[in-house]
Biopython code that builds the backbone (N, CA, C, O; Angstrom):
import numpy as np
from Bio.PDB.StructureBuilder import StructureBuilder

atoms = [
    (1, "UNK", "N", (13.490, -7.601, -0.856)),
    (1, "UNK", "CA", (12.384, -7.448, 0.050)),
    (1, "UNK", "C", (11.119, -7.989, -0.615)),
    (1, "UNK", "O", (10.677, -7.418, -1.612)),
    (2, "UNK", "N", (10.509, -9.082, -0.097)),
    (2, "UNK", "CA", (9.332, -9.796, -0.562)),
    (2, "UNK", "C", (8.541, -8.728, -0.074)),
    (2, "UNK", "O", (9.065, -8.058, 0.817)),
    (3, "UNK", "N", (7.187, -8.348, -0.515)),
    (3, "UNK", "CA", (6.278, -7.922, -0.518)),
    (3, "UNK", "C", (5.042, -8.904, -0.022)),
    (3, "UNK", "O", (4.141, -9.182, -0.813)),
    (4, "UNK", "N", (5.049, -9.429, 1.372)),
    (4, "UNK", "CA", (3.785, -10.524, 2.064)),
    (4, "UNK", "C", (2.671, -10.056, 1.801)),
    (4, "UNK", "O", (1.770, -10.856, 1.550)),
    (5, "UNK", "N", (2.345, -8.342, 1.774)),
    (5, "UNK", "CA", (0.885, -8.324, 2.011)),
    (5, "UNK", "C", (0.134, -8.403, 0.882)),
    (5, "UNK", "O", (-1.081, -8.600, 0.900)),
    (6, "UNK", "N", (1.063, -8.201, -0.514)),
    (6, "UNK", "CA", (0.773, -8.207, -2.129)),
    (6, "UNK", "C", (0.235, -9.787, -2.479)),
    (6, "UNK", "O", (-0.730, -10.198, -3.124)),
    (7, "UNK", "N", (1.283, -10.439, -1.770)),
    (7, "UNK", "CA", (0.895, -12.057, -1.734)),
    (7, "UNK", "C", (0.056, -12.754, -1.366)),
    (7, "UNK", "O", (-0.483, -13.703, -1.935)),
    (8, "UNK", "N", (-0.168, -12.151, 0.002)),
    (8, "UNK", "CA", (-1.332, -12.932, 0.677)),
    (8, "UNK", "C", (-2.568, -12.480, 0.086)),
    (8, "UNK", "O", (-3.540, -13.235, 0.113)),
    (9, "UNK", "N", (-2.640, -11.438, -0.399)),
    (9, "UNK", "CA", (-4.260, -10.568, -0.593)),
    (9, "UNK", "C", (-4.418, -11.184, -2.270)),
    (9, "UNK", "O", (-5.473, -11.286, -2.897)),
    (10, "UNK", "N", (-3.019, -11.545, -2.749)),
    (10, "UNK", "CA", (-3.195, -12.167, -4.245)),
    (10, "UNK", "C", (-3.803, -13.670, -3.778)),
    (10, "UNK", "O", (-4.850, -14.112, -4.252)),
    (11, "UNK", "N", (-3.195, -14.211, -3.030)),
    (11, "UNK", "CA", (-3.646, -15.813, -3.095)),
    (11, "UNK", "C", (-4.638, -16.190, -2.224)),
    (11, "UNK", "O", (-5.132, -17.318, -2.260)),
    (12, "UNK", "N", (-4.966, -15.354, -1.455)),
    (12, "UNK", "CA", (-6.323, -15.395, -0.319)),
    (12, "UNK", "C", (-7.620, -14.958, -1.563)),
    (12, "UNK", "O", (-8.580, -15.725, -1.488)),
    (13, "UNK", "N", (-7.725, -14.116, -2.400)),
    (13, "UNK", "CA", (-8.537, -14.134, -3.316)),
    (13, "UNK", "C", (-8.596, -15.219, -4.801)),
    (13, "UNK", "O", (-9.251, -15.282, -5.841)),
    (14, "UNK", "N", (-7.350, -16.055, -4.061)),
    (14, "UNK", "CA", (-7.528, -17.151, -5.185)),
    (14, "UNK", "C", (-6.819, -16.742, -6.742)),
    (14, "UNK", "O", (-6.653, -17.593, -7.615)),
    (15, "UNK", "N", (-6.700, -16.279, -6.794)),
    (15, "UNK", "CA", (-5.585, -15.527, -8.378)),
    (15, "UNK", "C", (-4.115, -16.330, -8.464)),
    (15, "UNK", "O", (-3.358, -16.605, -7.534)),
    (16, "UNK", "N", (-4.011, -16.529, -9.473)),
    (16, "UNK", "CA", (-2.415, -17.181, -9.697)),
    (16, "UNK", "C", (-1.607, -15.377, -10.245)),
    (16, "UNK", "O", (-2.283, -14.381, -10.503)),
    (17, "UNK", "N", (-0.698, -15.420, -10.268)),
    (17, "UNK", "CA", (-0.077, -14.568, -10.626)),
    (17, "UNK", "C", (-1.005, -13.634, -12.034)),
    (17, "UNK", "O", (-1.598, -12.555, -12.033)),
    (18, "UNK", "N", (-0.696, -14.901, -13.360)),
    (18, "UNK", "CA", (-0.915, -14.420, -14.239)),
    (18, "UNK", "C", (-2.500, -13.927, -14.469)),
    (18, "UNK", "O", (-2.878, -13.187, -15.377)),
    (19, "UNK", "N", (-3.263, -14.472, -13.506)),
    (19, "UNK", "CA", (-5.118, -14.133, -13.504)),
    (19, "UNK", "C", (-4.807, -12.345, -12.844)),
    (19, "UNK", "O", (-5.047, -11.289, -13.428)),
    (20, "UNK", "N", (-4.278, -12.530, -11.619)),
    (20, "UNK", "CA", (-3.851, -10.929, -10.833)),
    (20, "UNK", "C", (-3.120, -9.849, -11.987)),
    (20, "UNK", "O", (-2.996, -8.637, -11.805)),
    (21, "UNK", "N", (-2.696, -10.571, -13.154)),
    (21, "UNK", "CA", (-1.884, -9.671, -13.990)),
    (21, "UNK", "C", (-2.924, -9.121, -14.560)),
    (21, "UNK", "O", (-3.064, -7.907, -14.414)),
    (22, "UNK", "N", (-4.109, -10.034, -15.511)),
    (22, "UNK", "CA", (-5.002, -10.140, -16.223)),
    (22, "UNK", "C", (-6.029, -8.856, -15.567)),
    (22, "UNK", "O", (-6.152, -7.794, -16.177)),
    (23, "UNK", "N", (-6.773, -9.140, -14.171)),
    (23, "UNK", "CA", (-7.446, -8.331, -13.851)),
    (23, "UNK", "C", (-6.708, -7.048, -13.610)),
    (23, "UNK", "O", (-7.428, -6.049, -13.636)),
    (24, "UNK", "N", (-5.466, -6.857, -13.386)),
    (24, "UNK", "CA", (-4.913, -5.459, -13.249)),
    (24, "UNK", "C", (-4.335, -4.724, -14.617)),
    (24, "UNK", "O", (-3.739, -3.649, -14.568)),
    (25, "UNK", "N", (-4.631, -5.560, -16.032)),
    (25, "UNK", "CA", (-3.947, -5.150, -17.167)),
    (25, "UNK", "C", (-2.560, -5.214, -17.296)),
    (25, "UNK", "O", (-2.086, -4.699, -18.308)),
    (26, "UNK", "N", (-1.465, -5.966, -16.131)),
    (26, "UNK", "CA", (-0.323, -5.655, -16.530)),
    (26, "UNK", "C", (0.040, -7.356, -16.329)),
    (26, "UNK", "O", (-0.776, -8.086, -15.766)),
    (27, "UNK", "N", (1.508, -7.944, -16.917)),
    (27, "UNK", "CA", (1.916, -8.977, -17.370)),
    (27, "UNK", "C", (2.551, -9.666, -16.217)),
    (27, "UNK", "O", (3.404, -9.016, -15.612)),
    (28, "UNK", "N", (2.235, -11.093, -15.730)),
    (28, "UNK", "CA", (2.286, -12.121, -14.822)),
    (28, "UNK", "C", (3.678, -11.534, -14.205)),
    (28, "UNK", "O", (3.885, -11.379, -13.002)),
    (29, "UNK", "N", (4.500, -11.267, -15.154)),
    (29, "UNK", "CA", (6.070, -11.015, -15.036)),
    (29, "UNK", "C", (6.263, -9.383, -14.000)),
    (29, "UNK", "O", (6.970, -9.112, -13.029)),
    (30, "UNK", "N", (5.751, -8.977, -14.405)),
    (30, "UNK", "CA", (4.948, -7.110, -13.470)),
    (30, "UNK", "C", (4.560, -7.267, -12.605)),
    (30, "UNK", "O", (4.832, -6.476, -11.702)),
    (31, "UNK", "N", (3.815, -8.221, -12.393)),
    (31, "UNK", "CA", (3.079, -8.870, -11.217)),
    (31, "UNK", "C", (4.170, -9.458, -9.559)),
    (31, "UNK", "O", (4.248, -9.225, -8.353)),
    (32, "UNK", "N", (4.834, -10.355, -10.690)),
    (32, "UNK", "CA", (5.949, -11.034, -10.129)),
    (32, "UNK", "C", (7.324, -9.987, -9.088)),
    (32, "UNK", "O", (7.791, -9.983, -7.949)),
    (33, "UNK", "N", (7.501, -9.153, -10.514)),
    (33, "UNK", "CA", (8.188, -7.773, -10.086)),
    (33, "UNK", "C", (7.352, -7.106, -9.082)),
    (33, "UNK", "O", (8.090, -6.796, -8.147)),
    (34, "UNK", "N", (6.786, -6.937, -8.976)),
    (34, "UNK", "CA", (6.123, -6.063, -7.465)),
    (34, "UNK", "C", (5.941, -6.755, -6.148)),
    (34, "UNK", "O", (5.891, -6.211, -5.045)),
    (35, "UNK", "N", (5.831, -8.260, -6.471)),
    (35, "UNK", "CA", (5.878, -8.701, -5.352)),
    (35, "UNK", "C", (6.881, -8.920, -4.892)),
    (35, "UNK", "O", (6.979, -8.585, -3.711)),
    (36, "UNK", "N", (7.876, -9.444, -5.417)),
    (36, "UNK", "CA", (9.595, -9.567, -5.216)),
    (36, "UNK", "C", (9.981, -8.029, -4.231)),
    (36, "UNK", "O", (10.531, -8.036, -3.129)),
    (37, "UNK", "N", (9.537, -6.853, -4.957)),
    (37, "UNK", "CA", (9.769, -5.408, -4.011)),
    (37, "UNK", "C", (10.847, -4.835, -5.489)),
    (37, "UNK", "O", (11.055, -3.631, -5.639)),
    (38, "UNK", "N", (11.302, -5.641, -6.241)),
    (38, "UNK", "CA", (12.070, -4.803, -7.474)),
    (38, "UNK", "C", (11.793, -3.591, -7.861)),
    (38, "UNK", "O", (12.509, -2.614, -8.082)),
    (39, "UNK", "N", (9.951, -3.881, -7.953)),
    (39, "UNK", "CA", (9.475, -2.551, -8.774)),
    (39, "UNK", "C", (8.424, -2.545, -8.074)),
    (39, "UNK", "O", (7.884, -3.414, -7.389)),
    (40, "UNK", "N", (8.115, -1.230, -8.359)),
    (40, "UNK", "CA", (7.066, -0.196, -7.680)),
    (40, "UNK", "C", (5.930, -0.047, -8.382)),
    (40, "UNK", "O", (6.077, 0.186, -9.581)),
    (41, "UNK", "N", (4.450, -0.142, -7.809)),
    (41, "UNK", "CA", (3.632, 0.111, -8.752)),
    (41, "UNK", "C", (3.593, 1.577, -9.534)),
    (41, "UNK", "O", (4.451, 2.410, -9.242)),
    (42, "UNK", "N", (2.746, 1.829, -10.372)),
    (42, "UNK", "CA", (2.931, 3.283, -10.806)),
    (42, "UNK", "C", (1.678, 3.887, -9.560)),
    (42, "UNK", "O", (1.130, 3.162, -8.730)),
    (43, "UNK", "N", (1.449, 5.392, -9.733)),
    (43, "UNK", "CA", (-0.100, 5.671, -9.029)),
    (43, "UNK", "C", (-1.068, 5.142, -9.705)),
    (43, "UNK", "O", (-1.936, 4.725, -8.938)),
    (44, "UNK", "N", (-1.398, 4.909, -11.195)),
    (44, "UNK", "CA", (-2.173, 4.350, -11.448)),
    (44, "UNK", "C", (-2.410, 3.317, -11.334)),
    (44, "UNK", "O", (-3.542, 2.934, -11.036)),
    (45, "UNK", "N", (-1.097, 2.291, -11.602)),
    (45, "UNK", "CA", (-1.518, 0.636, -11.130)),
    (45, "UNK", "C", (-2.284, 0.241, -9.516)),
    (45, "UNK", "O", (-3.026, -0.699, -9.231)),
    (46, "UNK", "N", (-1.685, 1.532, -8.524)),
    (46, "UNK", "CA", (-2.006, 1.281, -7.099)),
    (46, "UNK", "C", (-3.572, 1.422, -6.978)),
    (46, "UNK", "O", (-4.516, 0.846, -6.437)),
    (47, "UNK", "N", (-3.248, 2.822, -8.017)),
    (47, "UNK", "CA", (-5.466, 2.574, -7.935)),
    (47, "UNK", "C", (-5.645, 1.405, -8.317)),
    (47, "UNK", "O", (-5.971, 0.777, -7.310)),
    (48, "UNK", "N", (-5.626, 0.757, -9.160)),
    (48, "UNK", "CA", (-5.981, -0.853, -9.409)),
    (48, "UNK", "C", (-6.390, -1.951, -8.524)),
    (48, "UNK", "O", (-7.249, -2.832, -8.512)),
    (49, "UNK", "N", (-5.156, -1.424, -7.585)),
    (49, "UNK", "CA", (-5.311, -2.225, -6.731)),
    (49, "UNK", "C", (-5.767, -2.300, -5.492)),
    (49, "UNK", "O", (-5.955, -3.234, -4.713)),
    (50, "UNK", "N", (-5.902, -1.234, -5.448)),
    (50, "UNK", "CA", (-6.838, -0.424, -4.440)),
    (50, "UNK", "C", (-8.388, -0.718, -4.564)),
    (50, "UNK", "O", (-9.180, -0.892, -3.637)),
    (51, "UNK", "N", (-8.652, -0.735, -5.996)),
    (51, "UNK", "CA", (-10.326, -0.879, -6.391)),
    (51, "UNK", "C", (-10.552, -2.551, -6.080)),
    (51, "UNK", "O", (-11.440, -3.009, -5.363)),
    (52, "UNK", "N", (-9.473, -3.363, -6.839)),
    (52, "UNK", "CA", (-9.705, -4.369, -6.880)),
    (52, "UNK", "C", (-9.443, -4.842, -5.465)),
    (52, "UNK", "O", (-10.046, -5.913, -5.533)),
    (53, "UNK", "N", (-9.089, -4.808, -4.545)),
    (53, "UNK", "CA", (-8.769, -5.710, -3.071)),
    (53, "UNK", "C", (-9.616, -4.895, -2.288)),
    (53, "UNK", "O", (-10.114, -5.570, -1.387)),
    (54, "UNK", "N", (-10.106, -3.303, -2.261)),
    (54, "UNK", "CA", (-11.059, -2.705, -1.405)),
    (54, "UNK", "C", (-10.093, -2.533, -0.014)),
    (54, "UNK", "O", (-10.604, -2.584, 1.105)),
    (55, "UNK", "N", (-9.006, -2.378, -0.170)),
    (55, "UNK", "CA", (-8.075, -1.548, 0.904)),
    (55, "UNK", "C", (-7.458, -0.186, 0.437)),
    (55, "UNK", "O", (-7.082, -0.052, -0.727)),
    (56, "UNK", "N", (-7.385, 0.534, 1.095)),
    (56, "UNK", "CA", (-6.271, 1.734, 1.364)),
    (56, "UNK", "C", (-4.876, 1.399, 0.661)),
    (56, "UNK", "O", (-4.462, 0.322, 1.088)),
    (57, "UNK", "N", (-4.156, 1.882, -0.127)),
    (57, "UNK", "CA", (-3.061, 1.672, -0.658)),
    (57, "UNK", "C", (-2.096, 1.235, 0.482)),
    (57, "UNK", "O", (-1.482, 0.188, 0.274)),
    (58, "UNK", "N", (-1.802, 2.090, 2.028)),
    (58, "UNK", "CA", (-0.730, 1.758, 2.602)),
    (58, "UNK", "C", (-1.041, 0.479, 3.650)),
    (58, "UNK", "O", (-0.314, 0.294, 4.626)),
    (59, "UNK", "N", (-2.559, -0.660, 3.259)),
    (59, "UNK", "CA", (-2.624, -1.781, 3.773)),
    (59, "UNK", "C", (-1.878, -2.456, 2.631)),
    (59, "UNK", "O", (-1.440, -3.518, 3.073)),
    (60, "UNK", "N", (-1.472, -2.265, 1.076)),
    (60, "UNK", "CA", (-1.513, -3.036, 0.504)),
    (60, "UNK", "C", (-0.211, -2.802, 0.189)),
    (60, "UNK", "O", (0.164, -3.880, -0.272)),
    (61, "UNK", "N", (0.777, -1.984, 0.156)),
    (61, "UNK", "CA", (1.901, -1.502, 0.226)),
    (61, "UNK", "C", (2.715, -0.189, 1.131)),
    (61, "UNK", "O", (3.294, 0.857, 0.839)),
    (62, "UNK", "N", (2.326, -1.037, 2.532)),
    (62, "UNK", "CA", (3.451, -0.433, 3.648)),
    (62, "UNK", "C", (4.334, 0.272, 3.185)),
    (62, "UNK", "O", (4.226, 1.497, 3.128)),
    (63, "UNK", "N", (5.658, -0.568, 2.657)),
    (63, "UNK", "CA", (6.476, -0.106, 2.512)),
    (63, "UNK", "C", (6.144, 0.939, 1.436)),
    (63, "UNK", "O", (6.727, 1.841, 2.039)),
    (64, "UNK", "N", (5.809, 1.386, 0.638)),
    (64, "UNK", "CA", (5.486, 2.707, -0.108)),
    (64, "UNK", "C", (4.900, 3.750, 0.705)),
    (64, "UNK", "O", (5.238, 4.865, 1.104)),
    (65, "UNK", "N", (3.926, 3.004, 0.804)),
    (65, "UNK", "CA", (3.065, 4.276, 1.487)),
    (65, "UNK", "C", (2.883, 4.258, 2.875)),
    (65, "UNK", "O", (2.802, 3.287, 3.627)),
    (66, "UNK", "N", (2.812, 5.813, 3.191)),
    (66, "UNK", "CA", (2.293, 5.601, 4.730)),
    (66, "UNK", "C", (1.157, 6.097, 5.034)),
    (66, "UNK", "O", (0.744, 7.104, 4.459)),
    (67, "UNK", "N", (0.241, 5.275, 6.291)),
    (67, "UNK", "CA", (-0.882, 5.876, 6.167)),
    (67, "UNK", "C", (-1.025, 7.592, 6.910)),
    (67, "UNK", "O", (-0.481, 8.091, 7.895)),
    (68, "UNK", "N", (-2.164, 8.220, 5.757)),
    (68, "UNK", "CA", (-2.041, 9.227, 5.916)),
    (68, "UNK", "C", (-3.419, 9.880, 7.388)),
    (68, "UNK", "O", (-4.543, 9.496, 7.709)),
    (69, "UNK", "N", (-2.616, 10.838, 7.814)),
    (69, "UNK", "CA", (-3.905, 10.956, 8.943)),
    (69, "UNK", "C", (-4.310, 12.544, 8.802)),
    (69, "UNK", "O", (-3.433, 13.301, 8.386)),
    (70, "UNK", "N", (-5.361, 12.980, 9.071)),
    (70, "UNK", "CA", (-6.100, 14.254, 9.426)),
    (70, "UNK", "C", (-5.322, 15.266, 10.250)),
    (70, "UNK", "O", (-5.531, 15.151, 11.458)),
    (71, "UNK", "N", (-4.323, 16.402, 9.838)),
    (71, "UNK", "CA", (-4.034, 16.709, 10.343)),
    (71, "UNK", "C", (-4.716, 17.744, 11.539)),
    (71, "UNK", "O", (-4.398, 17.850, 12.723)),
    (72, "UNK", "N", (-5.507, 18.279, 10.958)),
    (72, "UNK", "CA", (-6.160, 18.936, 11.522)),
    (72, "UNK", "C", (-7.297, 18.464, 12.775)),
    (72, "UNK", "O", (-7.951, 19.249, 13.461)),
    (73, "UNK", "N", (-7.317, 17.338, 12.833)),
    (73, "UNK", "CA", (-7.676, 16.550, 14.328)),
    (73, "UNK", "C", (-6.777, 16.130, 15.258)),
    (73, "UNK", "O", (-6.895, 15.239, 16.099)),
    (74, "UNK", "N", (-5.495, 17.158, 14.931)),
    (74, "UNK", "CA", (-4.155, 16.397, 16.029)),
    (74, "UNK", "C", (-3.968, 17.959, 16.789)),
    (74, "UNK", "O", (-3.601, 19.061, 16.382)),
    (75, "UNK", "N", (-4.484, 17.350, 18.268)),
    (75, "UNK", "CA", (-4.672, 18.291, 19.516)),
    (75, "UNK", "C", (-3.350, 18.338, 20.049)),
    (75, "UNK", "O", (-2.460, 17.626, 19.584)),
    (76, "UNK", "N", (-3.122, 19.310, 21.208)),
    (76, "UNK", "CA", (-2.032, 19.231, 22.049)),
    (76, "UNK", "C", (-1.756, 18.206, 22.801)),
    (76, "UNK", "O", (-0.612, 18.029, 23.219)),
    (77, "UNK", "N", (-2.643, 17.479, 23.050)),
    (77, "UNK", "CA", (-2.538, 15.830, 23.545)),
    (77, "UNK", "C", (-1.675, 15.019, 22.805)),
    (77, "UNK", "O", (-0.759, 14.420, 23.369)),
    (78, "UNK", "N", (-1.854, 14.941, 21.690)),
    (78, "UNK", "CA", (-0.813, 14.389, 20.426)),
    (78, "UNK", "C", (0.322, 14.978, 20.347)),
    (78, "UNK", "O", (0.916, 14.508, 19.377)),
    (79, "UNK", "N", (1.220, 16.131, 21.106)),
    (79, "UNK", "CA", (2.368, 16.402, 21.232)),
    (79, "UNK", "C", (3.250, 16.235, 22.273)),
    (79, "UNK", "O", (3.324, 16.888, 23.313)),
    (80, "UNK", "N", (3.632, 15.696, 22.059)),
    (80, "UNK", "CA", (4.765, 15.220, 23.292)),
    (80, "UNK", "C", (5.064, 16.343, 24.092)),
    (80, "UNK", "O", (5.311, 17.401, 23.513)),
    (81, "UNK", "N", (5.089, 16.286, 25.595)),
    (81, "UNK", "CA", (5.085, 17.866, 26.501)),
    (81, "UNK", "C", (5.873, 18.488, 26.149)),
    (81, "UNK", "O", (5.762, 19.714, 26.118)),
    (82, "UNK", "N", (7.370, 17.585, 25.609)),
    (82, "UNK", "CA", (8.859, 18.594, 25.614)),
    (82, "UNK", "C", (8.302, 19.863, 24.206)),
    (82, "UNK", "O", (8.577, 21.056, 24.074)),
    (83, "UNK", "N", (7.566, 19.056, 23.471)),
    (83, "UNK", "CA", (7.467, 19.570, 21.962)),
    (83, "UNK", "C", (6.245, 20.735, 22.154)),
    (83, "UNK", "O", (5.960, 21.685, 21.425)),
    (84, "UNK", "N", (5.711, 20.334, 23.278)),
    (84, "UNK", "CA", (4.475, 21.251, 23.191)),
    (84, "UNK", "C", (4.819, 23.156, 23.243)),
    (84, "UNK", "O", (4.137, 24.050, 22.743)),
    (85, "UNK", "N", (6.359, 23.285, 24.189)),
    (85, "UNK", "CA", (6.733, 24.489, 24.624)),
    (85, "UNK", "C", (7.550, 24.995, 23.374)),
    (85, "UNK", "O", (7.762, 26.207, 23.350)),
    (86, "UNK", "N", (7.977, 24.334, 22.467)),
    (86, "UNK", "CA", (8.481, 24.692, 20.832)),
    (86, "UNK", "C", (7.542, 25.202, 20.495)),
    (86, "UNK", "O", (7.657, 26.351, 20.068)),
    (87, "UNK", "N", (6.492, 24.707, 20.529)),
    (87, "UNK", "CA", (4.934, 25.081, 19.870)),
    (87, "UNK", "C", (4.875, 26.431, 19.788)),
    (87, "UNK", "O", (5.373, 27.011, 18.823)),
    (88, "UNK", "N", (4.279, 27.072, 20.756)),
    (88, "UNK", "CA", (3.686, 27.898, 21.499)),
    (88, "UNK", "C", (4.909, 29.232, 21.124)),
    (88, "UNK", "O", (4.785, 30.345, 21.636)),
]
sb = StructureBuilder()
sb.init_structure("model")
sb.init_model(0)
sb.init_chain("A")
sb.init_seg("    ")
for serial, (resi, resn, name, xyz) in enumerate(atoms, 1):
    if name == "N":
        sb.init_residue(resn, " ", resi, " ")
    sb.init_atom(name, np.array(xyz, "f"), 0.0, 1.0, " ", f" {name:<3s}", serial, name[0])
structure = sb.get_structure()
């Protein structure tokens, strides 16, 4: 599983692999590995990359993460009717 959105946000900012390694502290080859989908960033590398591209982790890795939402702003409108009478 290629990793597109790791790619595009690497080469739309102009970085070759090994420059994206450089600014994130880890090796062209690490780099390579995450985009391929082999390996997983750690939580800390994701902050990295999070600071450095100025997205949300689950724009920058979908497949890891999902985005997270407020639970506490999800009304009875947000439950499907069948689910609403489980509710209650």
């Amino acid at each position: 599983m290629v990793r597109d959105e790791v790619i595009n946000l690497r080469e739309n900012a102009g970085f070759t692999q090994t420059q994206l390694g450089e600014k994130l502290g880890i090796s062209a080859v690490h780099v390579r590995k995450i985009e391929k989908g082999t390996r997983n960033p750690s939580k800390d590398l994701t902050e990295r990359y999070v600071a450095l591209f100025g997205l949300p982790a689950d724009k920058i890795f979908p497949d890891i993460y999902e985005k997270l939402i407020d639970t506490k702003r999800i009304t009875s409108e947000h439950i499907p009717a069948q689910r609403e009478e489980a509710v209650k």
